[in-house]
N, C-alpha and C positions, 0 to 999 in steps of 0.2 A: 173689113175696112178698118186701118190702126185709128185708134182712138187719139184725138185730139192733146190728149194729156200727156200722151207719148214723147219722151224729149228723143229729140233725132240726131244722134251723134254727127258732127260734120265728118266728114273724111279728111283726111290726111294729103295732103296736097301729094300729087304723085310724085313733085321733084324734090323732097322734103330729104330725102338721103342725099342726092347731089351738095344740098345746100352744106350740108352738116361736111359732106367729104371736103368740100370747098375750103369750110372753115378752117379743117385740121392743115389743110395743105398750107394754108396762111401761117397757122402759126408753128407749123415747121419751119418753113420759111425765115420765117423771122427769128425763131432759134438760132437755127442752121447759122444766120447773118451775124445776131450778136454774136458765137462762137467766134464765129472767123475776124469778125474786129476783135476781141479778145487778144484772141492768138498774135494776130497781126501788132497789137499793141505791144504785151507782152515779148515778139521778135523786136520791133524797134528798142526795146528799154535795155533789152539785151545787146544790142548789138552797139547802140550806145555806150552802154557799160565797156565792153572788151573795146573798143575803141582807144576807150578812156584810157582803159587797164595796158594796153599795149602801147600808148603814147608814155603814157606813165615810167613802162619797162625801160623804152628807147630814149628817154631822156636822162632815166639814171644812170644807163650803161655808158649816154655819149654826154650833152651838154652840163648835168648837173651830178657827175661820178666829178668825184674826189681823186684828182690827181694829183702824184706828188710832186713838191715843189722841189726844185732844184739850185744847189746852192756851188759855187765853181769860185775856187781861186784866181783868181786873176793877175795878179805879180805879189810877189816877196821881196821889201827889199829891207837891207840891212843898212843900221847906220851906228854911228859911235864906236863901232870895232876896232880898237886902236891896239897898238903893242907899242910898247917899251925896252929897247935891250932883247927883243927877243921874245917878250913874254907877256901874256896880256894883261892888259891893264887892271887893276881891280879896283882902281876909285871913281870908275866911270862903267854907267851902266849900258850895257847894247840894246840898242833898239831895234826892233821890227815889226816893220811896217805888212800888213796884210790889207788885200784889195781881195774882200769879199762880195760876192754877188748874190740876189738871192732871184731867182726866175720864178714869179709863179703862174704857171698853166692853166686855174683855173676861174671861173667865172666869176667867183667871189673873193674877196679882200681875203689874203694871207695875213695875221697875226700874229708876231713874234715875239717874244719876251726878251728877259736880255741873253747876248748870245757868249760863249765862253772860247775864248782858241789859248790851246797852251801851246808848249812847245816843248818836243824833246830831244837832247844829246844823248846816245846810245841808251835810250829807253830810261833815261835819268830828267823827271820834268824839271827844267831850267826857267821857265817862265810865266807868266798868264796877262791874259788879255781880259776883257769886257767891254760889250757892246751894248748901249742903250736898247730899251724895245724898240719896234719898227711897226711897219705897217707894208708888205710887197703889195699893189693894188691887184688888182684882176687883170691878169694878162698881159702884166708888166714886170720887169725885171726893177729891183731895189740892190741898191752897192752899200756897203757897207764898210766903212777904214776902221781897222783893230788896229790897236798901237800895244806891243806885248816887250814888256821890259824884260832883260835879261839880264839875271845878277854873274857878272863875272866868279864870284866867291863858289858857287853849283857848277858851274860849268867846265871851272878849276879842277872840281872834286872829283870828275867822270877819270878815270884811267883812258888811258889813250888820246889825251886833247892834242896834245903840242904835235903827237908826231901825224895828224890830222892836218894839223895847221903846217907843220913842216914839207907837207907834199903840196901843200897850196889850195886845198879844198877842205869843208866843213861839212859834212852831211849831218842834217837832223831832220825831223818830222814835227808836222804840226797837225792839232786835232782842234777842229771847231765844231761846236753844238750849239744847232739852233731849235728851239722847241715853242710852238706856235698853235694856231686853231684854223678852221675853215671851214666855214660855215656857207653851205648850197642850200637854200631854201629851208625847208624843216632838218639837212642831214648836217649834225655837225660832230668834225672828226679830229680829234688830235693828233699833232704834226711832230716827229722829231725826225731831225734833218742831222747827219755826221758824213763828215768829212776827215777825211786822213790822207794828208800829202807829206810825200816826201821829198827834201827837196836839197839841191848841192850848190854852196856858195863858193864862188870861187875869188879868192882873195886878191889877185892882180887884175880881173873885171871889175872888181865890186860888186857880183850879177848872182842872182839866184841861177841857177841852170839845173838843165835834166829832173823840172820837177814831174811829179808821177802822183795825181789825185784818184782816190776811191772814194765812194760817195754810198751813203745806207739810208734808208726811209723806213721809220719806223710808224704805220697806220694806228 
């Protein structure tokens, strides 16, 4: 018979492994879970991101890309051009009148400094203009009138004037520079704008005619 003093180990509950398996399964589980919210997070911030990244692309390419502004002759006309006996005058300066335009295409204010047009008889400058700074707005067109004096005494001096003037037409060329900024959000881009027309006055119209504009944009 065991003695009284004998301590009696209890036994170990039979389901005592179940329990413990139970356990682990819980906190795989719940692993398992945090990962996948993880991940899941992780795919949201990401896809947020290129979202962003791909809006971003598509509005530099379309709404907020720097387009160039566009600047167009509009009429030329000449005034004071008088002769005497045949010859022209030289105590009277010739005026002309230019009707510039400036277009700008883009979403923000075009900013212009002052603009320059000369003017040339057989690649001999006869004259020059100046135009105050400007402001073209967004997505509107701004005109411009240069008034560009011509000194008879230069234009005297070109070889081949009179027999020009003796067929009834004047051909010269005229060059304007406009140089400006544009500013889309955080991009901002320096603007020059050139123009070279050439253009044919005809003496019994009074009229510019056959003129012929090229236009350069310098980013």
């Amino acid at each position: 018979m065991a003695s009284p003093k004998e301590q009696v180990k209890p036994l170990a509950p039979a389901n005592s492994h179940y329990l413990r398996s139970d356990e682990e399964e819980v906190a795989s589980l719940h692993i398992k879970l945090r990962q996948r919210k993880y991940v899941h997070c992780c795919g949201c911030v990401s896809a947020v991101f290129l979202i962003i990244a791909v809006t971003a692309i598509v509005l530099g390419f379309t709404v907020f890309h720097v387009k160039d502004p566009m600047i167009k002759m509009n009429e030329v006309t000449v005034q004071r051009l008088e002769f005497s006996n045949g010859n022209l005058r030289t105590d009277i300066n010739i005026t002309l009148l230019a009707d510039v335009s400036v277009k700008n295409p883009n979403v923000a204010s075009f900013k212009y400094s002052n603009a320059t047009t000369l003017v040339y008889y057989s690649r001999t400058e006869v004259g020059e203009g100046k135009t105050p700074a400007g402001v073209a707005k967004a997505r509107r067109t701004s005109r411009i009138n240069v008034t560009v004096d011509i000194v008879p005494g230069k234009i005297l001096g070109v070889p081949g004037l009179m027999r020009e003037v003796a067929s009834g037409e004047l051909n010269m060329t005229t060059y304007t520079r406009i140089q400006g900024k544009v500013k889309v959000v955080l991009v901002k881009k320096n603007v020059v704008v050139e123009l070279n027309c050439t253009v044919r006055y005809n003496f019994s119209s009074r009229e510019i005619q056959g003129e012929d504009c090229k236009r350069r944009v310098r980013l």
